[in-house]
KOLSESE-408765 format. One record per atom (N, C-alpha, C): residue number from 1; residue in one letter; atom name; x, z, y. Coordinates in Angstrom, 3 decimals. Atoms other than C-alpha are relative to their C-alpha. Layout:
// residues N
<node><num>NUM</num><residu>A</residu><atome>CA</atome><x>X</x><z>Z</z><y>Y</y></node>
...
This chain:
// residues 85
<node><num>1</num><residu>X</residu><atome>N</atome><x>1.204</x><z>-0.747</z><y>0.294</y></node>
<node><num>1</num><residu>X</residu><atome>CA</atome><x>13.678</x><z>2.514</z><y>10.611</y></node>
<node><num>1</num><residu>X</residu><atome>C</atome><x>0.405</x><z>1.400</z><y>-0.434</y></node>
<node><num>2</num><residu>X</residu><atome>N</atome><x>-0.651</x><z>-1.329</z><y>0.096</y></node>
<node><num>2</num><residu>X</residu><atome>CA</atome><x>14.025</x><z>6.286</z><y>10.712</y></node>
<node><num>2</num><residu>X</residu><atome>C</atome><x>-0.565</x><z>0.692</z><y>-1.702</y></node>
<node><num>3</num><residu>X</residu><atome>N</atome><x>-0.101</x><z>-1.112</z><y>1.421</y></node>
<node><num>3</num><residu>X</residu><atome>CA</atome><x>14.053</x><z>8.565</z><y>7.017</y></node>
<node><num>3</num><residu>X</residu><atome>C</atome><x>-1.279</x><z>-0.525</z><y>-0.623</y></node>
<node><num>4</num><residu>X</residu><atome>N</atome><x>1.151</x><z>0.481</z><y>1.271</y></node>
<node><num>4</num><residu>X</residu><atome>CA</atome><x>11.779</x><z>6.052</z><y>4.828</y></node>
<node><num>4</num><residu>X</residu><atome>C</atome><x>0.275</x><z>0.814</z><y>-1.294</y></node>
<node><num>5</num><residu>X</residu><atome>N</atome><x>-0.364</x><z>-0.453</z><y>1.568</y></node>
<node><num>5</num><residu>X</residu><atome>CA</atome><x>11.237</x><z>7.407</z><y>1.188</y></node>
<node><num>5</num><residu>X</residu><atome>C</atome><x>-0.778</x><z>-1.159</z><y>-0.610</y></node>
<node><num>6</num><residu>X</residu><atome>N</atome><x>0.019</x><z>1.018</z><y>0.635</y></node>
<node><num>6</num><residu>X</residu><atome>CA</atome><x>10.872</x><z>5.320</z><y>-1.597</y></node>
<node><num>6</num><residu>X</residu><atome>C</atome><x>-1.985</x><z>-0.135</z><y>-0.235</y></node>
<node><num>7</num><residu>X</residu><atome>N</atome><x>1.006</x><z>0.172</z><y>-0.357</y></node>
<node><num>7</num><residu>X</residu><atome>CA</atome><x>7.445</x><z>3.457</z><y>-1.971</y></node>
<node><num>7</num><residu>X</residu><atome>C</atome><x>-0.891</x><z>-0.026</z><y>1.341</y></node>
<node><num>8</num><residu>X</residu><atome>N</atome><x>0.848</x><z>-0.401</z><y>-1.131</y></node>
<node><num>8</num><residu>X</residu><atome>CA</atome><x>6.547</x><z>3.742</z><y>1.491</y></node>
<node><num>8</num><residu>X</residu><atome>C</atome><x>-0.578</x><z>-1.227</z><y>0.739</y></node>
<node><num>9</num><residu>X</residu><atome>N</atome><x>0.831</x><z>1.096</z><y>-0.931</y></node>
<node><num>9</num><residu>X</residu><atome>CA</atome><x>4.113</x><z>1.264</z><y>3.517</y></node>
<node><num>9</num><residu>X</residu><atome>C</atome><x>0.160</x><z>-0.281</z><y>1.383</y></node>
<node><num>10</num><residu>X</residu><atome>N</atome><x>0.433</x><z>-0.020</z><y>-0.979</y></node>
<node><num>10</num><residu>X</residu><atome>CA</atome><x>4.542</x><z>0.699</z><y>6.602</y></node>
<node><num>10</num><residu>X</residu><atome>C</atome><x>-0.237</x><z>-1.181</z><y>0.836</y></node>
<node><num>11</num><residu>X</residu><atome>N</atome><x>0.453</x><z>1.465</z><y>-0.878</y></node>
<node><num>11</num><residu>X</residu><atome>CA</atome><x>3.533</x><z>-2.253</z><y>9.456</y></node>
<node><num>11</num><residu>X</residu><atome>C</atome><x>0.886</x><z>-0.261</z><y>0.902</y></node>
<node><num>12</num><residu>X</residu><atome>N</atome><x>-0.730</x><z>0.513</z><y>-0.138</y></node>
<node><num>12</num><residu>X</residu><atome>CA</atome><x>5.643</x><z>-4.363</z><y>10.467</y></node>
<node><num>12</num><residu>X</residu><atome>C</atome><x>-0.092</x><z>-1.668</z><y>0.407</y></node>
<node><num>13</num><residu>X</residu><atome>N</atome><x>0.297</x><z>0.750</z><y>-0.595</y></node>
<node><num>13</num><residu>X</residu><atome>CA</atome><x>5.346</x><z>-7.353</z><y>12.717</y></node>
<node><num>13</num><residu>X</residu><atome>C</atome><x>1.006</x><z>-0.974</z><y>-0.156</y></node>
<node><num>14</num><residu>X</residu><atome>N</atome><x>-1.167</x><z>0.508</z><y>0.121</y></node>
<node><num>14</num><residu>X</residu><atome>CA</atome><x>7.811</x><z>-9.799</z><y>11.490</y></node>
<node><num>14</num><residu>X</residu><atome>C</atome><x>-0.139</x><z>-1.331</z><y>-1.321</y></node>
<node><num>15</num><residu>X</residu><atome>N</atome><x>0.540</x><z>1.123</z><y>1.089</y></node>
<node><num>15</num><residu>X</residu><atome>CA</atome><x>7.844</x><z>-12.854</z><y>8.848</y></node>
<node><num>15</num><residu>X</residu><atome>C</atome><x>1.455</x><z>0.393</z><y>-0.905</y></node>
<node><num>16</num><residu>X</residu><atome>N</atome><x>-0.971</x><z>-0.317</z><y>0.581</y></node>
<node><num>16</num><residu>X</residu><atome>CA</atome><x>11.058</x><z>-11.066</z><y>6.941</y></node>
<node><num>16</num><residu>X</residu><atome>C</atome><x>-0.415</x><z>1.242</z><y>-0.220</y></node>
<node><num>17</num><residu>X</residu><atome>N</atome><x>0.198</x><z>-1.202</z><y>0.074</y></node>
<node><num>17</num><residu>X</residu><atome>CA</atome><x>11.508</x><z>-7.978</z><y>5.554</y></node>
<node><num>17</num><residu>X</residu><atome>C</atome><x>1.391</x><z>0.498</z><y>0.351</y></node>
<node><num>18</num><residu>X</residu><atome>N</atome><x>-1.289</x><z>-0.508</z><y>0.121</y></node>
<node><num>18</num><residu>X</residu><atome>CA</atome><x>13.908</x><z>-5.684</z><y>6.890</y></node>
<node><num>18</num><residu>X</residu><atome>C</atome><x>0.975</x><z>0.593</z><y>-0.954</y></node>
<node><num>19</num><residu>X</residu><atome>N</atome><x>-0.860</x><z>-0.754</z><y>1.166</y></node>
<node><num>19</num><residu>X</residu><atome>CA</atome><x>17.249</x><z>-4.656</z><y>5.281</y></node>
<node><num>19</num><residu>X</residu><atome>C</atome><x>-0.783</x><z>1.176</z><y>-1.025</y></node>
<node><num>20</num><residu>X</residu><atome>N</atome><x>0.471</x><z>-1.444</z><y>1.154</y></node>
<node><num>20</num><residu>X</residu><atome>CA</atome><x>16.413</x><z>-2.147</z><y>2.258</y></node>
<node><num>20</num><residu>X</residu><atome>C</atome><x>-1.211</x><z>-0.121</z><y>-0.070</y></node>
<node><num>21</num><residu>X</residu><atome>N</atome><x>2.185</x><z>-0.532</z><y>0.087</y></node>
<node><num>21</num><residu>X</residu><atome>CA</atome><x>12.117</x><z>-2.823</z><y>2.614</y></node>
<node><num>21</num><residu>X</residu><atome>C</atome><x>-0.009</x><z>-1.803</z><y>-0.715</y></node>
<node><num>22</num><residu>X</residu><atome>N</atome><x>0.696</x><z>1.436</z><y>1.033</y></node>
<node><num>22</num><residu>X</residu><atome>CA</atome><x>10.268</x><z>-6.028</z><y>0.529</y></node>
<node><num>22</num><residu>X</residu><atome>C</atome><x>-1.413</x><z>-0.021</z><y>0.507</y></node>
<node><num>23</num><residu>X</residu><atome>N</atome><x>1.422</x><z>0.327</z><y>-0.223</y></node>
<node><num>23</num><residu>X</residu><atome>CA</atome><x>7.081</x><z>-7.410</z><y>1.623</y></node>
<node><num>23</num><residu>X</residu><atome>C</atome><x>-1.037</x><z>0.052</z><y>-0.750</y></node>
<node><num>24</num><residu>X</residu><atome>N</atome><x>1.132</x><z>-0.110</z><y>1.131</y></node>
<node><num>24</num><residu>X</residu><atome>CA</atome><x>3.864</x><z>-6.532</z><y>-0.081</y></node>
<node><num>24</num><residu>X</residu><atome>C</atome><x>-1.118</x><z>-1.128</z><y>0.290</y></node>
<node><num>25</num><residu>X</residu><atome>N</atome><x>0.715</x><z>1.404</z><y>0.548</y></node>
<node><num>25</num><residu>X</residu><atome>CA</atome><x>2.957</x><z>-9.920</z><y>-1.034</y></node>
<node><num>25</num><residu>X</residu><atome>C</atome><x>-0.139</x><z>-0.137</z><y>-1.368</y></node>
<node><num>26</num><residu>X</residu><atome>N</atome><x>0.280</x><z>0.559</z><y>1.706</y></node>
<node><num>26</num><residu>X</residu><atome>CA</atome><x>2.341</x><z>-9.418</z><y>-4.574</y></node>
<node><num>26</num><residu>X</residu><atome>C</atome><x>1.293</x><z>-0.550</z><y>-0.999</y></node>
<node><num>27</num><residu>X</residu><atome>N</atome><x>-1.194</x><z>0.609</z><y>0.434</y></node>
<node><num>27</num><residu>X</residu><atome>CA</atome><x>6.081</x><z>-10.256</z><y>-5.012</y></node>
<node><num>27</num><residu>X</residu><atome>C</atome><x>0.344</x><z>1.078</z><y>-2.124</y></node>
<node><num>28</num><residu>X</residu><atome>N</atome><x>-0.746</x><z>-0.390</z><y>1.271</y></node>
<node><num>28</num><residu>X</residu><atome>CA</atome><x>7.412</x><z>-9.779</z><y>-9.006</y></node>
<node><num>28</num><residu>X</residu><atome>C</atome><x>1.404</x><z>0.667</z><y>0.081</y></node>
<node><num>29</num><residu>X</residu><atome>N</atome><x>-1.354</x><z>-0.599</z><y>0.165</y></node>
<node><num>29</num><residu>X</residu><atome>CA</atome><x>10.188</x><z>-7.018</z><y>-9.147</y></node>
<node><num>29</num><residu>X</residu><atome>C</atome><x>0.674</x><z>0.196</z><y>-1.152</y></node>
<node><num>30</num><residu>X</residu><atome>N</atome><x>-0.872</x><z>-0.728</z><y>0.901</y></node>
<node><num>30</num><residu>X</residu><atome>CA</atome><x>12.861</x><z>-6.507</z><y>-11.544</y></node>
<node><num>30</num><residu>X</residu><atome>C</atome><x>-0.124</x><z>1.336</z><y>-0.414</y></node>
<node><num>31</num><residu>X</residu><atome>N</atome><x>0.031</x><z>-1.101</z><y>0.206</y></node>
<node><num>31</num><residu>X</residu><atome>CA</atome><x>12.346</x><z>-3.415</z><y>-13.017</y></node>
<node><num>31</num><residu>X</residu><atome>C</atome><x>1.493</x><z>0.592</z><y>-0.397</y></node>
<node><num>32</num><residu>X</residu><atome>N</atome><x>-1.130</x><z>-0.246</z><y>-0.170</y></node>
<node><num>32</num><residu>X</residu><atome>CA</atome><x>16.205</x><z>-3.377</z><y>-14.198</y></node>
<node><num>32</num><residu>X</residu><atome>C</atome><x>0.573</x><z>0.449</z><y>1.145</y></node>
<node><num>33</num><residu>X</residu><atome>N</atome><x>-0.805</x><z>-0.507</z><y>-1.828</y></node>
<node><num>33</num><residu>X</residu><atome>CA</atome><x>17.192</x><z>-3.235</z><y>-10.107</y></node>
<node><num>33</num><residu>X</residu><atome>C</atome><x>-0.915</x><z>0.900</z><y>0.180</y></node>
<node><num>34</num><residu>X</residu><atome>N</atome><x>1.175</x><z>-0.876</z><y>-1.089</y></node>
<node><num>34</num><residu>X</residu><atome>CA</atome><x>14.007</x><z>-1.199</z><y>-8.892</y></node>
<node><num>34</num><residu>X</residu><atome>C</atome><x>-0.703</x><z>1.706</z><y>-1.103</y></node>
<node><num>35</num><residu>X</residu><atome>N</atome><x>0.484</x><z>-0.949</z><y>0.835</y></node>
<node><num>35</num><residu>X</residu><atome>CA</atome><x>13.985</x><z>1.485</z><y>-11.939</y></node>
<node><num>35</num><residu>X</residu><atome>C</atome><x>-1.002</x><z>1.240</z><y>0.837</y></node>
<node><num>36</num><residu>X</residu><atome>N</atome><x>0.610</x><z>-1.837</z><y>-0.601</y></node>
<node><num>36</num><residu>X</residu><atome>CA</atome><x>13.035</x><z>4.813</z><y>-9.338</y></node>
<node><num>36</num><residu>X</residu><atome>C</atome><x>-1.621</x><z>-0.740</z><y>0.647</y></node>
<node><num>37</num><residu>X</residu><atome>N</atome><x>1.749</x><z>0.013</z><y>-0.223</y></node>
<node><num>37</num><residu>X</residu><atome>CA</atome><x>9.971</x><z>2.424</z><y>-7.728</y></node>
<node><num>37</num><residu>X</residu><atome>C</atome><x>-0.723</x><z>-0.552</z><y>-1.062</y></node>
<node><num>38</num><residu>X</residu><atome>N</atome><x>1.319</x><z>0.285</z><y>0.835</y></node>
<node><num>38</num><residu>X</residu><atome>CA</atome><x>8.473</x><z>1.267</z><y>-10.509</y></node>
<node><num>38</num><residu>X</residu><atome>C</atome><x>-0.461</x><z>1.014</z><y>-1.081</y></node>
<node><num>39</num><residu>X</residu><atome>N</atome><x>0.684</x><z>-1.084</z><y>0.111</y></node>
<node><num>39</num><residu>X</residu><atome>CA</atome><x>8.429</x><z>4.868</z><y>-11.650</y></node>
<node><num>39</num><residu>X</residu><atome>C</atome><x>-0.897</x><z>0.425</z><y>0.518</y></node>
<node><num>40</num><residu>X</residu><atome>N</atome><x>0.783</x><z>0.035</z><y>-0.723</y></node>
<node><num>40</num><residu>X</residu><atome>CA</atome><x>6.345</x><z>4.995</z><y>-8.974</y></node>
<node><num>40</num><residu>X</residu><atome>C</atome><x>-1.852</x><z>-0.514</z><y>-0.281</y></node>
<node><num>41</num><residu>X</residu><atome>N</atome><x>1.133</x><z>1.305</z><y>-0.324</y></node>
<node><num>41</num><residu>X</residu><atome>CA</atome><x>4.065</x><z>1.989</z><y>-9.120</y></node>
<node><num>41</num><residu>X</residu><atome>C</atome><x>-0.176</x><z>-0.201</z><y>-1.317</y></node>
<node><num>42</num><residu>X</residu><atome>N</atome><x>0.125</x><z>0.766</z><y>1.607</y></node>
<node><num>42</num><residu>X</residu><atome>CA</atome><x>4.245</x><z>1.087</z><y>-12.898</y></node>
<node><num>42</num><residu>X</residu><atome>C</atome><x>-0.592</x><z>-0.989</z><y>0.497</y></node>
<node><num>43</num><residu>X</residu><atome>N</atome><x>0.361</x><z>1.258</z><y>-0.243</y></node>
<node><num>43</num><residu>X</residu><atome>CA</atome><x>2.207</x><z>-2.002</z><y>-13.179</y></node>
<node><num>43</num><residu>X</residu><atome>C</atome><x>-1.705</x><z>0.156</z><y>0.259</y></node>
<node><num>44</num><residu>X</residu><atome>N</atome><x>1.106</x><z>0.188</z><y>-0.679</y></node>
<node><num>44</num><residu>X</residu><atome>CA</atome><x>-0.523</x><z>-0.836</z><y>-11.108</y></node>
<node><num>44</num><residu>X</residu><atome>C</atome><x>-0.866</x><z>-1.198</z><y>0.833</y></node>
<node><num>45</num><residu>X</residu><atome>N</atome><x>0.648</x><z>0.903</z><y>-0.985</y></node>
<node><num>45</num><residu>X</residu><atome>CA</atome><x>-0.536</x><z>-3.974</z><y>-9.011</y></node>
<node><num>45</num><residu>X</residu><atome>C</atome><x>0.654</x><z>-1.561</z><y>-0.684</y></node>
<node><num>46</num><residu>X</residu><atome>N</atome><x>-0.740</x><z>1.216</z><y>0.650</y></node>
<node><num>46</num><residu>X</residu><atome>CA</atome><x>1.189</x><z>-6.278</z><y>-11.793</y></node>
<node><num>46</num><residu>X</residu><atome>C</atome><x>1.081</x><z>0.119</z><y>-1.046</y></node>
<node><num>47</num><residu>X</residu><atome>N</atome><x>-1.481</x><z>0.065</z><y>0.149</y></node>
<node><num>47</num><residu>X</residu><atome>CA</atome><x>3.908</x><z>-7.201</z><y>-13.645</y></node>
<node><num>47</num><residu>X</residu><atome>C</atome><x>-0.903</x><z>0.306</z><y>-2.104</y></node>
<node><num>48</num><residu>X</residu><atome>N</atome><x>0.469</x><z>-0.102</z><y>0.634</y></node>
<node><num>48</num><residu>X</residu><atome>CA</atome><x>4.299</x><z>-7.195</z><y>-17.282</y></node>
<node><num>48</num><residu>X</residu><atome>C</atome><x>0.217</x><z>1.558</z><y>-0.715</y></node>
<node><num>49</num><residu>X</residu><atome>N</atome><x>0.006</x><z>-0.585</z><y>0.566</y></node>
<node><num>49</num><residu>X</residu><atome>CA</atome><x>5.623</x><z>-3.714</z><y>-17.419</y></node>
<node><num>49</num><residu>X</residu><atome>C</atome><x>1.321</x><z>0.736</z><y>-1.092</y></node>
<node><num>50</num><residu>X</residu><atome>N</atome><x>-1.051</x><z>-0.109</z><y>0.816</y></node>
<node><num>50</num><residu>X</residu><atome>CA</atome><x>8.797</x><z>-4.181</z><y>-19.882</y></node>
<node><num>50</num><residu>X</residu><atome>C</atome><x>1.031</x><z>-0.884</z><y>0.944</y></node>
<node><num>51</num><residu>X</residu><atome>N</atome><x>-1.393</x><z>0.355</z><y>-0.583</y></node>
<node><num>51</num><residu>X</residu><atome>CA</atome><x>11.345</x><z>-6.394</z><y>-17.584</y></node>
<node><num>51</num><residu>X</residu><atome>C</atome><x>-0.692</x><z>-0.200</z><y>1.742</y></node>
<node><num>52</num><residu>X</residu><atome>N</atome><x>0.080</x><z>-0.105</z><y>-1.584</y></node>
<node><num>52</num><residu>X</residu><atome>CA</atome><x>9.248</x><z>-6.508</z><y>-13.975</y></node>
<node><num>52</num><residu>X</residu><atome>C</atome><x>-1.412</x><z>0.640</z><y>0.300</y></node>
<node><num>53</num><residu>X</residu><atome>N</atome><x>0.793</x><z>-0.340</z><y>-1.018</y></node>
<node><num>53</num><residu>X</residu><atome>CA</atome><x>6.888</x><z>-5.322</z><y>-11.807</y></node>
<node><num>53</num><residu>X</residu><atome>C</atome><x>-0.803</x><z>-0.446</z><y>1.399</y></node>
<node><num>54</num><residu>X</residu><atome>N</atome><x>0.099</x><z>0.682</z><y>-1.410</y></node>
<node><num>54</num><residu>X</residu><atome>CA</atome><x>4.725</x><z>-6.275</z><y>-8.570</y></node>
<node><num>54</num><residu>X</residu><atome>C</atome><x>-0.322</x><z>0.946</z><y>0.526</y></node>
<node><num>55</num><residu>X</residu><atome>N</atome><x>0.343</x><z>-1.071</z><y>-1.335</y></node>
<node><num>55</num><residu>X</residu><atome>CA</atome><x>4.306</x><z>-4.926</z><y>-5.433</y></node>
<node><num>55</num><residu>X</residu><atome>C</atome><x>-1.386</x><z>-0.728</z><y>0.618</y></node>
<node><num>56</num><residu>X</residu><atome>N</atome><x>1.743</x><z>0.548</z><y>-0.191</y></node>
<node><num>56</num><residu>X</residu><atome>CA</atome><x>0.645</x><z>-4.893</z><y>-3.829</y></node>
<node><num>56</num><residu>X</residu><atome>C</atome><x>0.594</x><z>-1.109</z><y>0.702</y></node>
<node><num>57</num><residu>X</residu><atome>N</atome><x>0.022</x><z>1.298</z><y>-1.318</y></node>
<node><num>57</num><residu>X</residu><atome>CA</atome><x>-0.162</x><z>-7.840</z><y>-1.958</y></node>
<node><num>57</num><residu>X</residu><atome>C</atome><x>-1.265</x><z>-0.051</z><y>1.179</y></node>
<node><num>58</num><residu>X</residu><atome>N</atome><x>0.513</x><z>-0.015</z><y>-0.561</y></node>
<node><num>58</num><residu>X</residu><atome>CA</atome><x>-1.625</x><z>-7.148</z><y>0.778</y></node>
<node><num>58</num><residu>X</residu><atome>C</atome><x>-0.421</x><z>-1.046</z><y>1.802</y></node>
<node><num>59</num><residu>X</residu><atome>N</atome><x>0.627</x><z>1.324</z><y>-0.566</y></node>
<node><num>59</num><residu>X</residu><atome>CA</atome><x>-2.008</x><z>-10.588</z><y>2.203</y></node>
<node><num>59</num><residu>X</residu><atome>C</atome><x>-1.337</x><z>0.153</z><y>1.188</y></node>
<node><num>60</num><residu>X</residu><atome>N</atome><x>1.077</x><z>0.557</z><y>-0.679</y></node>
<node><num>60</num><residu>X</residu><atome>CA</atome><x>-4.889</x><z>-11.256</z><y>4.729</y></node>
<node><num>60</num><residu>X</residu><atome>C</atome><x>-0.895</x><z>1.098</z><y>-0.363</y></node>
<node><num>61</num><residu>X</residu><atome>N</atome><x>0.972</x><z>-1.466</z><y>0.387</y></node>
<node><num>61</num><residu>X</residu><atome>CA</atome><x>-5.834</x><z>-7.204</z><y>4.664</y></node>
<node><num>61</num><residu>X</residu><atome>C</atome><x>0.556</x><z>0.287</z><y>1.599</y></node>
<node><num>62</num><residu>X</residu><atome>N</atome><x>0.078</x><z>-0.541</z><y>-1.223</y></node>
<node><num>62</num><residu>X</residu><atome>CA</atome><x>-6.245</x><z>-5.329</z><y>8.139</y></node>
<node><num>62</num><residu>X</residu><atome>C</atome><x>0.374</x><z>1.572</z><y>-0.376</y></node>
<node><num>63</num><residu>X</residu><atome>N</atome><x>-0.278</x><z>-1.097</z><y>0.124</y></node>
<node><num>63</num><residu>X</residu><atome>CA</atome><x>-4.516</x><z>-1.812</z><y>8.630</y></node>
<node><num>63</num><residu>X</residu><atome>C</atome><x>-1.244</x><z>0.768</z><y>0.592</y></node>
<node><num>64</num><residu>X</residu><atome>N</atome><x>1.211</x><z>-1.105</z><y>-0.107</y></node>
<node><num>64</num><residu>X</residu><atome>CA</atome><x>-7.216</x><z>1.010</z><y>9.024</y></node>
<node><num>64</num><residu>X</residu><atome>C</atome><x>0.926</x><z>1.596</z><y>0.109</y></node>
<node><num>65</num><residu>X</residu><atome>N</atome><x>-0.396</x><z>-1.529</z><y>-0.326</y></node>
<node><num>65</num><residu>X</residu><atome>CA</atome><x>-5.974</x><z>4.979</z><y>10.004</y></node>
<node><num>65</num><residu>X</residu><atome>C</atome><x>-0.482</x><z>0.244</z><y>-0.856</y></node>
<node><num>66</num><residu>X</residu><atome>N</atome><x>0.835</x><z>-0.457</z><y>0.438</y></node>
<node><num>66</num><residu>X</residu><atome>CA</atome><x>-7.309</x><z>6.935</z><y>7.429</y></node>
<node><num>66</num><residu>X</residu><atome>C</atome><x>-0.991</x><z>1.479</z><y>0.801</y></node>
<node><num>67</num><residu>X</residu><atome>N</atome><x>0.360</x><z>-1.399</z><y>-0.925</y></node>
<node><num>67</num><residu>X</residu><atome>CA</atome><x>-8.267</x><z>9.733</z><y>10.259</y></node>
<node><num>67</num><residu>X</residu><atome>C</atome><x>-1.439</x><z>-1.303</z><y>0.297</y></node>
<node><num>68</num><residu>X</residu><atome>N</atome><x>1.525</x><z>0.871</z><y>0.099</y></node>
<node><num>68</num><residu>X</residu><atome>CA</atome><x>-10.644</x><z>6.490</z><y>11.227</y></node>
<node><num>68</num><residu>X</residu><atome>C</atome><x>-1.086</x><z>-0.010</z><y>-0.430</y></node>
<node><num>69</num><residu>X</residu><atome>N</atome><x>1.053</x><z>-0.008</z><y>0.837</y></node>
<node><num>69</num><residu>X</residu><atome>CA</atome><x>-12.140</x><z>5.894</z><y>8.520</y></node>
<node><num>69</num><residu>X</residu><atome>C</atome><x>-0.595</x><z>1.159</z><y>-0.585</y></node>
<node><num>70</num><residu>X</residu><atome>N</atome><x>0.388</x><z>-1.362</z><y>0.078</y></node>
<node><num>70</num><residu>X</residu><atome>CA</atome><x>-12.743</x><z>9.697</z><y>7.739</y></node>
<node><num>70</num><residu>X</residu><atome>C</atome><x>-1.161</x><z>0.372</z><y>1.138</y></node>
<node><num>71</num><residu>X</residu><atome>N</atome><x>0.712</x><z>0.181</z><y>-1.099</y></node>
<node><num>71</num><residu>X</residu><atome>CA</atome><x>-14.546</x><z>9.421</z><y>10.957</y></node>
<node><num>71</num><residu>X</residu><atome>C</atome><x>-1.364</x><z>-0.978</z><y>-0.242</y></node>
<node><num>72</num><residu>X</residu><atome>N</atome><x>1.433</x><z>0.782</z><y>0.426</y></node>
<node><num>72</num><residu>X</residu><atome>CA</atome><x>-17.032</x><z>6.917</z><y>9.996</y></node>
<node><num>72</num><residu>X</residu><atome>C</atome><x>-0.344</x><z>0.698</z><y>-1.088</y></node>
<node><num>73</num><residu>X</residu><atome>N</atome><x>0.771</x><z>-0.078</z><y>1.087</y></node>
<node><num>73</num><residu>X</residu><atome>CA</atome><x>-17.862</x><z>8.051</z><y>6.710</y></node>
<node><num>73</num><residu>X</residu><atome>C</atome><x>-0.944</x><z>1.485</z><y>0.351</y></node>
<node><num>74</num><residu>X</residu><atome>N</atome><x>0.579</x><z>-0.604</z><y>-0.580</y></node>
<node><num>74</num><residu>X</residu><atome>CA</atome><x>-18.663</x><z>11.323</z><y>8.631</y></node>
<node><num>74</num><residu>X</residu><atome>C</atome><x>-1.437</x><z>-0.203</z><y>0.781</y></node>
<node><num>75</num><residu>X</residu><atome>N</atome><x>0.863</x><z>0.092</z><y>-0.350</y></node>
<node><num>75</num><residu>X</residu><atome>CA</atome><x>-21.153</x><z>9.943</z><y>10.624</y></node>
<node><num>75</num><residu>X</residu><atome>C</atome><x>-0.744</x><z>-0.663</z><y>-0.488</y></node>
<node><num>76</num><residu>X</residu><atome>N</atome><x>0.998</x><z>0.485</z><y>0.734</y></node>
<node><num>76</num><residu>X</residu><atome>CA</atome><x>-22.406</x><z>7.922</z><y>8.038</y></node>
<node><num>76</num><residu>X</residu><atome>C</atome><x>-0.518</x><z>1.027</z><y>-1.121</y></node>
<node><num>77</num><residu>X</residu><atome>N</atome><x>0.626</x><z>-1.231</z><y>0.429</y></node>
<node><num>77</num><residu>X</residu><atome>CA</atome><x>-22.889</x><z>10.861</z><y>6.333</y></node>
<node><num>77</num><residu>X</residu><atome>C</atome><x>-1.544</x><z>0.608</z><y>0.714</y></node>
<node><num>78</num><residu>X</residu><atome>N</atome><x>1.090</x><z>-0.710</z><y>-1.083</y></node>
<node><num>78</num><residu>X</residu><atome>CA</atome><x>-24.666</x><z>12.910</z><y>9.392</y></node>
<node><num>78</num><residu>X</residu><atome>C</atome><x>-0.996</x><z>-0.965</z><y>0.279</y></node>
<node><num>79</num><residu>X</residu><atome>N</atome><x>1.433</x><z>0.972</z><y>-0.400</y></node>
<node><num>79</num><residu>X</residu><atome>CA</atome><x>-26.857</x><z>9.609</z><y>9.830</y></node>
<node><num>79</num><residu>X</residu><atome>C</atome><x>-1.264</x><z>0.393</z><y>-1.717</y></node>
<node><num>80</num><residu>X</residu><atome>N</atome><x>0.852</x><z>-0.390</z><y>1.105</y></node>
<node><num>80</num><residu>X</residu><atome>CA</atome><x>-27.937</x><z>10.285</z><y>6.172</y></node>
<node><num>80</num><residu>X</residu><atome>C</atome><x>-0.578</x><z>1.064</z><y>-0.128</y></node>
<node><num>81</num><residu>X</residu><atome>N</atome><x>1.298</x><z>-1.274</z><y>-0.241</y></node>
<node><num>81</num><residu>X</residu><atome>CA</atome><x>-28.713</x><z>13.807</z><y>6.587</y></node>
<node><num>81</num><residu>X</residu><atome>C</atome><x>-1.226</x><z>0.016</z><y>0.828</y></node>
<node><num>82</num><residu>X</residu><atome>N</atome><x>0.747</x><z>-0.470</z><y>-0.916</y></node>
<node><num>82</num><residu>X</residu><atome>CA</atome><x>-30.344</x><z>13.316</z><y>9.800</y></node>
<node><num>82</num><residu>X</residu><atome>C</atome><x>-1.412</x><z>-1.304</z><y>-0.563</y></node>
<node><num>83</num><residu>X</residu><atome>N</atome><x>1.169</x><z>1.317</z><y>-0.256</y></node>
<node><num>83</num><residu>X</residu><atome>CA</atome><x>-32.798</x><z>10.349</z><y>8.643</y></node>
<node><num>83</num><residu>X</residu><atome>C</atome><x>-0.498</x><z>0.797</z><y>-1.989</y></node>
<node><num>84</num><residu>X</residu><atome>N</atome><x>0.551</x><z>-0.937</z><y>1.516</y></node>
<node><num>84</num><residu>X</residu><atome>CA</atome><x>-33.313</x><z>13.166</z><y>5.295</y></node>
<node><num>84</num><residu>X</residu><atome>C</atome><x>-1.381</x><z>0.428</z><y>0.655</y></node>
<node><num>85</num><residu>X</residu><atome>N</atome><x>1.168</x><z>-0.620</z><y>-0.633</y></node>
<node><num>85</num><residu>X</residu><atome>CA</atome><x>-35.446</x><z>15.091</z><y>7.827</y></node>
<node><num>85</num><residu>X</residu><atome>C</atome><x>-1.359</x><z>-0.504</z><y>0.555</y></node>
């Protein structure tokens, strides 16, 4: 995988995680091993904070573009103006 930085998401078709990446299943990290991401993440998605951390779990969630969805909310916008008039 070409020039990941730390925290990064990406999709991935596979029931492993590749070398150097962890699956965002809600898994409990060490914060001792993972000090620079859970500068990141603190215990936004878990953990207690003082010896670990979790990573989201994004289990039985569907990827979305955000250019997409910028796109709908647009025209759900313009439907709201236009049904103003």
């Amino acid at each position: 995988m070409s020039n990941p930085f730390l925290a990064e998401i990406r999709i991935f078709s596979g029931n492993f995680a590749p070398k150097g990446w962890a699956l965002c299943d809600g898994q409990l990290m060490p914060i001792s091993q993972n000090t620079a991401l859970f500068s990141l993440l603190g215990t936004t998605y878990g953990g207690d904070g003082r010896s670990n951390f979790a990573l989201p779990n994004l289990q039985g969630s569907a990827p979305l573009h955000l250019a997409r969805a910028l796109a709908c909310r647009s025209v759900s916008w313009a439907r709201a103006a236009a049904s103003r008039r």
